[in-house]
PDB file as gemmi writes it, atoms N, CA and C in Angstrom:
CRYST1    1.000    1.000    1.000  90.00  90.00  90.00 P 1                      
ATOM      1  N   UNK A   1       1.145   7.621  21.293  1.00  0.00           N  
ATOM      2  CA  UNK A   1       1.891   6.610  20.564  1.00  0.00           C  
ATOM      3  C   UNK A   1       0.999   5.970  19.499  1.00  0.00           C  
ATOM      4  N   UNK A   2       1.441   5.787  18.063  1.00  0.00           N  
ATOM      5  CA  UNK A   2       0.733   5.299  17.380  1.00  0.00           C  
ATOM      6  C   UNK A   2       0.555   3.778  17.276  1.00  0.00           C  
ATOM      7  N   UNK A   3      -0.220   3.451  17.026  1.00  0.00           N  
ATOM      8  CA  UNK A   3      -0.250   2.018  16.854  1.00  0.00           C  
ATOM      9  C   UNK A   3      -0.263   0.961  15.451  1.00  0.00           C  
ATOM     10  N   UNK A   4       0.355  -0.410  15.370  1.00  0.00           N  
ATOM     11  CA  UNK A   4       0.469  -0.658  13.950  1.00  0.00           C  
ATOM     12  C   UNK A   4      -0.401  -2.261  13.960  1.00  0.00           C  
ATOM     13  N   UNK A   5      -0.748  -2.257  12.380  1.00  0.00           N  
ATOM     14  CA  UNK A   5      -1.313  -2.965  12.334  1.00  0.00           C  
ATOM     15  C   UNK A   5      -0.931  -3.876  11.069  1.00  0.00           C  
ATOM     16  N   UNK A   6      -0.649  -5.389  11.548  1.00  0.00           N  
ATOM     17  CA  UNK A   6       0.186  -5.748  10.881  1.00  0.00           C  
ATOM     18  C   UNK A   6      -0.827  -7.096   9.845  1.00  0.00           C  
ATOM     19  N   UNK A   7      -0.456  -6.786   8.707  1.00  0.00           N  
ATOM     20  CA  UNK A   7      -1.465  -8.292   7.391  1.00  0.00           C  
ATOM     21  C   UNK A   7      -0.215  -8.959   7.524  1.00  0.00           C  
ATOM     22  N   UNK A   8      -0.766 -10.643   8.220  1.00  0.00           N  
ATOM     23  CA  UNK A   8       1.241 -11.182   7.906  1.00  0.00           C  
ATOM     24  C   UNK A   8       1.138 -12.266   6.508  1.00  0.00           C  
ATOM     25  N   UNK A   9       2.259 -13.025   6.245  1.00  0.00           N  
ATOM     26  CA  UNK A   9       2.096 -13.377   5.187  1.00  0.00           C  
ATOM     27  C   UNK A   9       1.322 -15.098   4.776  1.00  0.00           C  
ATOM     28  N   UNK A  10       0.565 -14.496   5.566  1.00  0.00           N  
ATOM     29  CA  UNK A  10      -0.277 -16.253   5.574  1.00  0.00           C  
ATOM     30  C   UNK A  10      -1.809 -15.265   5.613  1.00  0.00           C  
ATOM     31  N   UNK A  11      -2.046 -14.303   5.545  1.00  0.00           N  
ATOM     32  CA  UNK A  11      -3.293 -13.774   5.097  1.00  0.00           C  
ATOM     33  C   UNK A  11      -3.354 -12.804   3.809  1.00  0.00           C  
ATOM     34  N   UNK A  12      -4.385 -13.234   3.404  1.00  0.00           N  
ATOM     35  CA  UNK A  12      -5.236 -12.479   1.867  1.00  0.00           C  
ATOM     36  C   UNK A  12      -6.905 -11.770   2.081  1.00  0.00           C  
ATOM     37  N   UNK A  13      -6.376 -10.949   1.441  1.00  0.00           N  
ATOM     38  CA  UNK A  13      -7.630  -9.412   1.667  1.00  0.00           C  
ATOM     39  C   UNK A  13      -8.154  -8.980   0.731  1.00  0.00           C  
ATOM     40  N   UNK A  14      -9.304  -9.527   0.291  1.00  0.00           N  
ATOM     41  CA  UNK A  14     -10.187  -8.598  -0.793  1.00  0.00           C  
ATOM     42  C   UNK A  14     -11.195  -8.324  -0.278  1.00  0.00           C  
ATOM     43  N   UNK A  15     -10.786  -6.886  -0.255  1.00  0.00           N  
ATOM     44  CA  UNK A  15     -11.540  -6.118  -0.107  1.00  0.00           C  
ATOM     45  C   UNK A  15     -11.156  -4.575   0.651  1.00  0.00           C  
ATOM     46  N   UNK A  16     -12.048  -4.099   1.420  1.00  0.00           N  
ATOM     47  CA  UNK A  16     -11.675  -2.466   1.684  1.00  0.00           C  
ATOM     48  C   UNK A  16     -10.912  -2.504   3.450  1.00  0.00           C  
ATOM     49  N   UNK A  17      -9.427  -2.182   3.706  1.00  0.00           N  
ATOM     50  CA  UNK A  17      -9.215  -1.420   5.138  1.00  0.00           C  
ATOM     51  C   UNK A  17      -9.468   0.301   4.692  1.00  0.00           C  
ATOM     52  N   UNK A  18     -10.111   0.287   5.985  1.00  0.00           N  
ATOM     53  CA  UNK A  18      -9.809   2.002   6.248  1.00  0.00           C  
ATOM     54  C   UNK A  18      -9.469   1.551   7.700  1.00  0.00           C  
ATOM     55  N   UNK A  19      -8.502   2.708   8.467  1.00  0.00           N  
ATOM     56  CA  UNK A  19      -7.906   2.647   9.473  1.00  0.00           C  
ATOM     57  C   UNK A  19      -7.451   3.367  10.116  1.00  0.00           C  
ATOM     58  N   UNK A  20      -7.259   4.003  11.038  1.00  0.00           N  
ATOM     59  CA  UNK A  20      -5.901   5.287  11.643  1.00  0.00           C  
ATOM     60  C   UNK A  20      -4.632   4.520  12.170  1.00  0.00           C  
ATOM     61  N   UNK A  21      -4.079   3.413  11.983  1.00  0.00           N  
ATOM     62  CA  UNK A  21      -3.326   3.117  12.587  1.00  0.00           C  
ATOM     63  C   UNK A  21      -2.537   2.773  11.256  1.00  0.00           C  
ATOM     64  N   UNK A  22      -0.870   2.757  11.881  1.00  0.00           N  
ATOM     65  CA  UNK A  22       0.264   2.633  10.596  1.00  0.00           C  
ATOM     66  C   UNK A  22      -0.351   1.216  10.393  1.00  0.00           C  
ATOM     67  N   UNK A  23      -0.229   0.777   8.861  1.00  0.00           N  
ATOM     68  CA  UNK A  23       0.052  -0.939   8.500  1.00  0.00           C  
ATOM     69  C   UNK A  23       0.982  -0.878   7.836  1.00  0.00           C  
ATOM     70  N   UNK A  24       1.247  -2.444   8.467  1.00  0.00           N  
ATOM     71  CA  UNK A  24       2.150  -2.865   6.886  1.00  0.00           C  
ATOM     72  C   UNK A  24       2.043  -4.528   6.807  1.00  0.00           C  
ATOM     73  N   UNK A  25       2.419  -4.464   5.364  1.00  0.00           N  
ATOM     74  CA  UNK A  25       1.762  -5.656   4.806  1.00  0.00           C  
ATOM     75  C   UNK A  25       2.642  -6.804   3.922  1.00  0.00           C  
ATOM     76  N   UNK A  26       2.136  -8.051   4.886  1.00  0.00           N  
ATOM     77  CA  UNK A  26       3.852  -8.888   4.644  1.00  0.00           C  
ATOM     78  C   UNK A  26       2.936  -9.927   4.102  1.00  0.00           C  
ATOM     79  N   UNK A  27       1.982  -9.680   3.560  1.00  0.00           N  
ATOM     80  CA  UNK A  27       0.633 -10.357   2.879  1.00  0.00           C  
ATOM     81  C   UNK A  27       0.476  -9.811   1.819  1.00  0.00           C  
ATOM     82  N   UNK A  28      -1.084 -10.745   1.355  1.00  0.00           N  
ATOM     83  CA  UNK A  28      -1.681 -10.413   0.092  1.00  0.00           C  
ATOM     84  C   UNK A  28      -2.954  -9.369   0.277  1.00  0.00           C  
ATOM     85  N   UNK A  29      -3.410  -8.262  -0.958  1.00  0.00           N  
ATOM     86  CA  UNK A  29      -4.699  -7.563  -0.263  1.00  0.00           C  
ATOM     87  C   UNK A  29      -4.959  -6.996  -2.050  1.00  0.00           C  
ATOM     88  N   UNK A  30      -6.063  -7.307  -2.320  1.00  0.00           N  
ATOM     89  CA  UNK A  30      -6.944  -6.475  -3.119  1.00  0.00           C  
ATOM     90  C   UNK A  30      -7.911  -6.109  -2.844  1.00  0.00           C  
ATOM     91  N   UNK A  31      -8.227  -4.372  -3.176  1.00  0.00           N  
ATOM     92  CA  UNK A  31      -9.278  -3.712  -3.020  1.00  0.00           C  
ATOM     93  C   UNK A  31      -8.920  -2.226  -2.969  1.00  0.00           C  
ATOM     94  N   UNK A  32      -9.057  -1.816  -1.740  1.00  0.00           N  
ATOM     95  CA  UNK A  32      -8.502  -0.304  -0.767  1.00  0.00           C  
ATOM     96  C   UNK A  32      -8.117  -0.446   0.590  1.00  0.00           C  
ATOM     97  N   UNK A  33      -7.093   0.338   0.526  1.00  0.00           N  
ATOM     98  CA  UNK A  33      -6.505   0.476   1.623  1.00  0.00           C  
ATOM     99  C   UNK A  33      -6.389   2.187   2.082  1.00  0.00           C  
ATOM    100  N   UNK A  34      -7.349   2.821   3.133  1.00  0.00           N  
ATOM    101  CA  UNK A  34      -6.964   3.591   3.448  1.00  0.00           C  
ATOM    102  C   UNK A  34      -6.764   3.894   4.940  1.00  0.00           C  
ATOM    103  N   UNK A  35      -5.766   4.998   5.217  1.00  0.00           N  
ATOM    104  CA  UNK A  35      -5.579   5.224   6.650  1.00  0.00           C  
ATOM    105  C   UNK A  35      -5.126   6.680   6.807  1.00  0.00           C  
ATOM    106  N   UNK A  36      -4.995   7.210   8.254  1.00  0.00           N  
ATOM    107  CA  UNK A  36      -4.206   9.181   8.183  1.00  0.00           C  
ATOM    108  C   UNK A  36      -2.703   8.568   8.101  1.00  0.00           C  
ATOM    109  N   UNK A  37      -2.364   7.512   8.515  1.00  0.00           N  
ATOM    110  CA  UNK A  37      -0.799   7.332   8.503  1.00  0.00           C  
ATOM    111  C   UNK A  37      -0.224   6.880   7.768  1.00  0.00           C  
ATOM    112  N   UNK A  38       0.761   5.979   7.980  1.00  0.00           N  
ATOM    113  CA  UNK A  38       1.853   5.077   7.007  1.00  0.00           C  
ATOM    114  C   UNK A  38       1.373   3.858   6.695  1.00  0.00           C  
ATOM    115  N   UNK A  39       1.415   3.574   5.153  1.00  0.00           N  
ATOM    116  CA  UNK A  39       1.480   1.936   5.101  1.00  0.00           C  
ATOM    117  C   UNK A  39       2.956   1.862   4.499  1.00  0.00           C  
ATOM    118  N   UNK A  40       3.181   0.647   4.593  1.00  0.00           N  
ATOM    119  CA  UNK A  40       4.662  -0.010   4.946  1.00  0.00           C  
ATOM    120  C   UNK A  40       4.126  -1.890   3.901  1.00  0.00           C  
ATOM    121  N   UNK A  41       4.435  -1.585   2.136  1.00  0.00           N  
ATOM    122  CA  UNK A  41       4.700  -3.158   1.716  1.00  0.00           C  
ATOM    123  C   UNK A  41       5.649  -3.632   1.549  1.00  0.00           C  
ATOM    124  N   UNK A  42       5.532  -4.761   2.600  1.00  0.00           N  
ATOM    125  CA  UNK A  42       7.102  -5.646   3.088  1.00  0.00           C  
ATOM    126  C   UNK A  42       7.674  -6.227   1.962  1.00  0.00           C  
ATOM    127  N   UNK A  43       8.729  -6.739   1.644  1.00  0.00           N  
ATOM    128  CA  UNK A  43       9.421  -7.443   0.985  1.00  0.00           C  
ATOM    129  C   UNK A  43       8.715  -8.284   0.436  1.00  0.00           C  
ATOM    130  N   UNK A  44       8.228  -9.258   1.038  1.00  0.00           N  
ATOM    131  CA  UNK A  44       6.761 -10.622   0.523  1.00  0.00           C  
ATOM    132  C   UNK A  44       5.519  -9.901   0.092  1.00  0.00           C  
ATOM    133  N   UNK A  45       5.654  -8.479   0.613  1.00  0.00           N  
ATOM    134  CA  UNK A  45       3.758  -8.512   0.638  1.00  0.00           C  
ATOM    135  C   UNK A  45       3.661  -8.059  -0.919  1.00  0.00           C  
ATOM    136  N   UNK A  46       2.501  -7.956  -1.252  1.00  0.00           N  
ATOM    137  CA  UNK A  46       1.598  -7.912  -2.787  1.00  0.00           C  
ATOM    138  C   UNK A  46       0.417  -7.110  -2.686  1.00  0.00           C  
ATOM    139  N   UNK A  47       0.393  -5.983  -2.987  1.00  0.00           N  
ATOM    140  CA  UNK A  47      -1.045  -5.693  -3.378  1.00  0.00           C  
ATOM    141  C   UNK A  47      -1.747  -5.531  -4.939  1.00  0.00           C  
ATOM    142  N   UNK A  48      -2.989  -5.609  -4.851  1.00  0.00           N  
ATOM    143  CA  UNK A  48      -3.644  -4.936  -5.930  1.00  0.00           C  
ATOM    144  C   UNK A  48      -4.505  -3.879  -5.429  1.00  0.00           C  
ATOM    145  N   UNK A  49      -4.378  -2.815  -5.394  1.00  0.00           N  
ATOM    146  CA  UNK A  49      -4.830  -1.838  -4.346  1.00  0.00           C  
ATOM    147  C   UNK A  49      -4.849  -0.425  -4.568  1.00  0.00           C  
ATOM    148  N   UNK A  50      -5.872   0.051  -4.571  1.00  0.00           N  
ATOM    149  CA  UNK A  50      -5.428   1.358  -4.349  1.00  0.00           C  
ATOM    150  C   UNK A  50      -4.797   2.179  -2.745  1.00  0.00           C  
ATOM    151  N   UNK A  51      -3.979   2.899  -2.456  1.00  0.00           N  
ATOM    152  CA  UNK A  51      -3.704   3.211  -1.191  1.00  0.00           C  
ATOM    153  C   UNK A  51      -3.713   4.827  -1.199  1.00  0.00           C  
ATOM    154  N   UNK A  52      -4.363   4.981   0.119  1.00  0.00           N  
ATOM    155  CA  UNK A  52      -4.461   6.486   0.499  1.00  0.00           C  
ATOM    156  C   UNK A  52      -4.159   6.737   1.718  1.00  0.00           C  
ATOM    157  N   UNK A  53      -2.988   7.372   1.897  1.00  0.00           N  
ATOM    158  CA  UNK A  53      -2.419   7.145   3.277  1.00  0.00           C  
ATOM    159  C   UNK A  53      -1.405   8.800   3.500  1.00  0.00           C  
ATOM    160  N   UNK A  54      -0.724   8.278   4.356  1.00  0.00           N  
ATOM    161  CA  UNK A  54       0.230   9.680   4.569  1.00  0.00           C  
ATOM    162  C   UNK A  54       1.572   9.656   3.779  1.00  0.00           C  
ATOM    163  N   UNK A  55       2.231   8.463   4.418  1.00  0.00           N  
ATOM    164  CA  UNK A  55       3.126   8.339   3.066  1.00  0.00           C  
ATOM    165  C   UNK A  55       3.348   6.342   3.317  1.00  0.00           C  
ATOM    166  N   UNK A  56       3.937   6.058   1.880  1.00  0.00           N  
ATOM    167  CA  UNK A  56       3.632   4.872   1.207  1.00  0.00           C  
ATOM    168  C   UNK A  56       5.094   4.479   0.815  1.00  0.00           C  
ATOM    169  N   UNK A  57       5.530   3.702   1.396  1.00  0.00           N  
ATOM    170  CA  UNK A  57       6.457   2.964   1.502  1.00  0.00           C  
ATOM    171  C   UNK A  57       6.590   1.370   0.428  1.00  0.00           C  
ATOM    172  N   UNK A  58       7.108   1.249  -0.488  1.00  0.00           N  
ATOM    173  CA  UNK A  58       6.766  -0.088  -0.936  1.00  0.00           C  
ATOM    174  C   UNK A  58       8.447  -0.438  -1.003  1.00  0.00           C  
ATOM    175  N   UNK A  59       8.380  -1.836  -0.716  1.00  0.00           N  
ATOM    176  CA  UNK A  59       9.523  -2.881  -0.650  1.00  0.00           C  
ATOM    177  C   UNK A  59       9.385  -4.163  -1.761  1.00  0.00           C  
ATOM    178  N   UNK A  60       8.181  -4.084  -1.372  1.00  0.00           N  
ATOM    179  CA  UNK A  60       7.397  -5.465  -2.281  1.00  0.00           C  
ATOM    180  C   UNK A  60       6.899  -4.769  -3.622  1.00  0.00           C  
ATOM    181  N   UNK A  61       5.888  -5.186  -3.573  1.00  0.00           N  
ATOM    182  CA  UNK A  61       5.246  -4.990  -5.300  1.00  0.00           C  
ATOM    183  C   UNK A  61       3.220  -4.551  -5.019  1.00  0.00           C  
ATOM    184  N   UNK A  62       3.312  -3.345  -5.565  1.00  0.00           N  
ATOM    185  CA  UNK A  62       1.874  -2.683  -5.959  1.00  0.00           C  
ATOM    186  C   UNK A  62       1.653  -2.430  -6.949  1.00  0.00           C  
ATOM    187  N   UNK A  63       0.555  -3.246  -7.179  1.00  0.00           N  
ATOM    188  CA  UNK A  63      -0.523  -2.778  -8.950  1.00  0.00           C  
ATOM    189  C   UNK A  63      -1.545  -1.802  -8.423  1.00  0.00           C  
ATOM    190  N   UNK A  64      -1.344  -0.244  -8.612  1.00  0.00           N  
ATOM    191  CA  UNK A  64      -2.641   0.077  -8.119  1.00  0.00           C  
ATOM    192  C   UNK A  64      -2.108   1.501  -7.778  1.00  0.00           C  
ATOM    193  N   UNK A  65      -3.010   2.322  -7.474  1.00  0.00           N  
ATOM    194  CA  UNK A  65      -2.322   3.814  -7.312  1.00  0.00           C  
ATOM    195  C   UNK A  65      -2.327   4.269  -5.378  1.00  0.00           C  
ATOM    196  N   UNK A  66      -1.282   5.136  -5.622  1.00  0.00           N  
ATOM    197  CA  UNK A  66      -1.096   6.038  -4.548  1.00  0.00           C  
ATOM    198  C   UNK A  66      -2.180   7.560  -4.408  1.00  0.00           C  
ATOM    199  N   UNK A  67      -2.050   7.385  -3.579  1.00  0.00           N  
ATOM    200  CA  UNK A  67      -2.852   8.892  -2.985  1.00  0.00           C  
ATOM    201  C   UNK A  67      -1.662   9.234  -2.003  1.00  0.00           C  
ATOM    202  N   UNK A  68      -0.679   9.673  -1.710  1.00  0.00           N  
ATOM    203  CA  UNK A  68      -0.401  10.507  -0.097  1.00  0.00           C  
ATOM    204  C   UNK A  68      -0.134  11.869   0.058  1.00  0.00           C  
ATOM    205  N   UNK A  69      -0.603  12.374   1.301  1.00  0.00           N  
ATOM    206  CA  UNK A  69      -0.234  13.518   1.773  1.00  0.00           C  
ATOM    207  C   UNK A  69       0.908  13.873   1.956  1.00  0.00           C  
ATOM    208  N   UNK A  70       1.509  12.882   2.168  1.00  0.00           N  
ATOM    209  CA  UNK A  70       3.222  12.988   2.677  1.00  0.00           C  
ATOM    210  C   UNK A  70       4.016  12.718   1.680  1.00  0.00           C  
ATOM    211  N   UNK A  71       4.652  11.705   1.319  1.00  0.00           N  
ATOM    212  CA  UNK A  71       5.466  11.111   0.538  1.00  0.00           C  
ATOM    213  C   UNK A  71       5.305   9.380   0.027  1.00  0.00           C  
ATOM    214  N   UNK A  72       5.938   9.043  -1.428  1.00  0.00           N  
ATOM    215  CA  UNK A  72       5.384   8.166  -1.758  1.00  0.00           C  
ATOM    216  C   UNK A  72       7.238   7.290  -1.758  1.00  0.00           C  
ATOM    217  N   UNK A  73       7.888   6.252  -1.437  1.00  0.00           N  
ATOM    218  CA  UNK A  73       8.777   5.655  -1.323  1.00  0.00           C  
ATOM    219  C   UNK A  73       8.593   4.062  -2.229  1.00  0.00           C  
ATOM    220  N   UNK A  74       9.640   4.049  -3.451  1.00  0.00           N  
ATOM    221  CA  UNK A  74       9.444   3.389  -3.896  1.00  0.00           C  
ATOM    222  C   UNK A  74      11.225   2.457  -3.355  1.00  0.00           C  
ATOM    223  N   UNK A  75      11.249   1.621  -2.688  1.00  0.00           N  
ATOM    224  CA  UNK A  75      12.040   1.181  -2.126  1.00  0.00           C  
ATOM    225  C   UNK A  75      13.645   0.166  -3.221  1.00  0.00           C  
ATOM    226  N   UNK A  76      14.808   0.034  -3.439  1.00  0.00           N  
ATOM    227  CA  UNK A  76      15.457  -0.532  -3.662  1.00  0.00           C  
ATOM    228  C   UNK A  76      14.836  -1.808  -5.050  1.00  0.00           C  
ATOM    229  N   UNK A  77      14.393  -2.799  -4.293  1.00  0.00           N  
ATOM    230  CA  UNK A  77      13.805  -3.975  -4.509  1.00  0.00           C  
ATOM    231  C   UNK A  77      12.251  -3.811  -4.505  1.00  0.00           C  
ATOM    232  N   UNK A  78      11.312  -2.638  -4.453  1.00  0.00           N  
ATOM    233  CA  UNK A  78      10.404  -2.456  -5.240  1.00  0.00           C  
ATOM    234  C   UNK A  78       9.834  -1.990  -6.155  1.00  0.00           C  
ATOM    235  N   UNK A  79       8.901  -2.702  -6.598  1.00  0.00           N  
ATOM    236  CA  UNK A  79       8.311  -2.925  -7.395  1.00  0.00           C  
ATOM    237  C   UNK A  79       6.316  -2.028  -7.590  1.00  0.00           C  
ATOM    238  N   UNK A  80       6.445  -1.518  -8.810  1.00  0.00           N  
ATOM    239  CA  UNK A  80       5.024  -0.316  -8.536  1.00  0.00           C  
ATOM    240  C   UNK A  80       4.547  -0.373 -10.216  1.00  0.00           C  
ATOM    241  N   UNK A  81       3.498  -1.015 -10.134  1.00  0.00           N  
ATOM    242  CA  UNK A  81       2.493  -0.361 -11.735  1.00  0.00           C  
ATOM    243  C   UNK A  81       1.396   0.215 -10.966  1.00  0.00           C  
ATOM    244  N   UNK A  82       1.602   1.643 -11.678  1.00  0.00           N  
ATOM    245  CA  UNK A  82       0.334   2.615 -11.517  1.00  0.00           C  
ATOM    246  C   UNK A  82       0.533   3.542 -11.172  1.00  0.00           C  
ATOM    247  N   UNK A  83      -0.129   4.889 -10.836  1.00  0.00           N  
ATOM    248  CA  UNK A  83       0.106   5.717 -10.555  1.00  0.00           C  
ATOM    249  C   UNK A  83       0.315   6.159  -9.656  1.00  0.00           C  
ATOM    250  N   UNK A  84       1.041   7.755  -9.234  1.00  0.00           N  
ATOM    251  CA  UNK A  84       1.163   7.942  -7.832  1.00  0.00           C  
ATOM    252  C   UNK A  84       0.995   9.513  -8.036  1.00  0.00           C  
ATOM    253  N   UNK A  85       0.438  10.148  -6.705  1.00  0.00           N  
ATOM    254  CA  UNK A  85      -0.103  11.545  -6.831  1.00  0.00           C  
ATOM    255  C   UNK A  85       0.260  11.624  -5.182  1.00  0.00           C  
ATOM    256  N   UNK A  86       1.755  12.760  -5.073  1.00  0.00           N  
ATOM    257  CA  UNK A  86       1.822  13.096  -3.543  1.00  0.00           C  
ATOM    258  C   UNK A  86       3.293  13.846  -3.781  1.00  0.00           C  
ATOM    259  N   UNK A  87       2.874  14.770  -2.733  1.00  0.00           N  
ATOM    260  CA  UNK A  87       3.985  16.135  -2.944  1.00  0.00           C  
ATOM    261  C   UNK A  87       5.310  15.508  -3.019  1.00  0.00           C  
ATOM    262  N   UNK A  88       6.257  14.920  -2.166  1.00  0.00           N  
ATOM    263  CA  UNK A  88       7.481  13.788  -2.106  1.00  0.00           C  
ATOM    264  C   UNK A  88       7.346  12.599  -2.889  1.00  0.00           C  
ATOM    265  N   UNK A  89       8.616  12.546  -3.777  1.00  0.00           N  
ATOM    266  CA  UNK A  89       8.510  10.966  -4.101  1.00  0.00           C  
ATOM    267  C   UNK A  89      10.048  10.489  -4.202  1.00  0.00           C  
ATOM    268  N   UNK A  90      10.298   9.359  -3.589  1.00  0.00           N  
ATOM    269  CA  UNK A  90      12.041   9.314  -3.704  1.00  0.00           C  
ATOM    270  C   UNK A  90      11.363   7.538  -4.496  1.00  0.00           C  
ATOM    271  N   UNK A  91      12.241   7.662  -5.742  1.00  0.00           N  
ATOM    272  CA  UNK A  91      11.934   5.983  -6.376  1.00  0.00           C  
ATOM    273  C   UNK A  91      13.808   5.971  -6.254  1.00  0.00           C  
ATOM    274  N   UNK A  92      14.379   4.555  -5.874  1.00  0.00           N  
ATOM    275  CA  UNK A  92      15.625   4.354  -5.388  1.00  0.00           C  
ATOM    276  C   UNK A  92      16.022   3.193  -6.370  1.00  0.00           C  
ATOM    277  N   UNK A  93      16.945   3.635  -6.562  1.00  0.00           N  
ATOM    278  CA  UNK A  93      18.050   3.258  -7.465  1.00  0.00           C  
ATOM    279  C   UNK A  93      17.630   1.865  -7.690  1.00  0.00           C  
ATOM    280  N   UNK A  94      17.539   0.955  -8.533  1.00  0.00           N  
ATOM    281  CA  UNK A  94      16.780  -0.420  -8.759  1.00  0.00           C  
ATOM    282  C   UNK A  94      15.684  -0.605  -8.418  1.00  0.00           C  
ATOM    283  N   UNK A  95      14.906   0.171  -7.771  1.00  0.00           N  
ATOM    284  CA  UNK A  95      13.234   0.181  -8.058  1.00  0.00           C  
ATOM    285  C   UNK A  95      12.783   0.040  -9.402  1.00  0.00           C  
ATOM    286  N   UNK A  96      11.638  -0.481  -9.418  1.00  0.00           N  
ATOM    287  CA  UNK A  96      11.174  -0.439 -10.658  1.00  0.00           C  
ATOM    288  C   UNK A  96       9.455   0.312 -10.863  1.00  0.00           C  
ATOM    289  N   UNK A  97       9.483   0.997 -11.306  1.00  0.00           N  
ATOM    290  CA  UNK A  97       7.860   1.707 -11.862  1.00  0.00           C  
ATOM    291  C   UNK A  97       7.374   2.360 -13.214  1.00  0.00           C  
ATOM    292  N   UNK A  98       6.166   1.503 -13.339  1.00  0.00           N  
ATOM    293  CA  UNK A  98       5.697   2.335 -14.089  1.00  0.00           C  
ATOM    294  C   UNK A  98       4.387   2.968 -14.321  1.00  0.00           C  
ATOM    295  N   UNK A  99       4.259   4.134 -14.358  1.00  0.00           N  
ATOM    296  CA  UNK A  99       3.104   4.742 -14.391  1.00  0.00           C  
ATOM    297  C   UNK A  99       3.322   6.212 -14.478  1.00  0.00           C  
ATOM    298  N   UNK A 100       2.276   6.862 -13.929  1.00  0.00           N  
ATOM    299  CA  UNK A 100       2.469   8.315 -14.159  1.00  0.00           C  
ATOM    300  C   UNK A 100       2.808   9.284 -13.137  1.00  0.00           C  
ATOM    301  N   UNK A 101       3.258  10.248 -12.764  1.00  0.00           N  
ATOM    302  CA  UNK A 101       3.765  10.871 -11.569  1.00  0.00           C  
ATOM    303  C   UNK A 101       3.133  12.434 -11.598  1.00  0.00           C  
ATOM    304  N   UNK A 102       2.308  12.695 -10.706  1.00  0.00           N  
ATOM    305  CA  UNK A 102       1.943  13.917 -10.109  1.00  0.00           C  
ATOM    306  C   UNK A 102       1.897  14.533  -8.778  1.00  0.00           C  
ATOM    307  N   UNK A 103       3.183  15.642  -8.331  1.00  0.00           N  
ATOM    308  CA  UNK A 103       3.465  16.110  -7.603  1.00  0.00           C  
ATOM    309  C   UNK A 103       2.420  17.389  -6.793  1.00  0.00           C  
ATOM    310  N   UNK A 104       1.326  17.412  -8.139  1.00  0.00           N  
ATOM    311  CA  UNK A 104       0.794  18.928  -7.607  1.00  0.00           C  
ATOM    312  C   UNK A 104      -0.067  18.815  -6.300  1.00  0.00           C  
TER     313      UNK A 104                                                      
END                                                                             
């Protein structure tokens, strides 16, 4: 069973996670964020960040690029400047992004 690890929204992070466990982040975080699994940015949360993960879920709002192995999810009501590099990418209907997109 995997385990998650949760930034809530009364904490701020500058600086580097690395991790194996899913996060997600209903907080603030600049720096890096990496992990083998899922990160998950909540509705409130904010990064400035780069993220390298499996696949990347945003709800909230990221300045900063993607890395995933898996898939990159740009959610409804989120929000993304920067780039993203990962085989899957679903950006959903009123998302907003901008940057550059590489699938290879």
């Amino acid at each position: 069973m995997a385990t998650k690890t949760t930034i809530g929204t009364s904490i701020t992070i500058d600086g580097t996670i690395t991790s194996k466990d899913d996060i997600v982040v209903h907080g603030k975080m600049q720096g890096k964020l990496t992990t083998s699994r899922d990160v998950k940015i909540a509705k409130e949360g904010t990064l400035e960040a780069d993220v390298d993960a499996k696949t990347v879920q945003i709800v909230g709002a990221l300045r900063g690029g993607i890395q995933a192995s898996g898939k990159a999810v740009i959610e409804p009501d989120g929000k993304m400047i920067g780039d993203i590099k990962a085989p899957r990418i679903l950006i959903a209907d009123g998302a907003r992004f901008t940057g550059h997109i590489d699938m290879g």
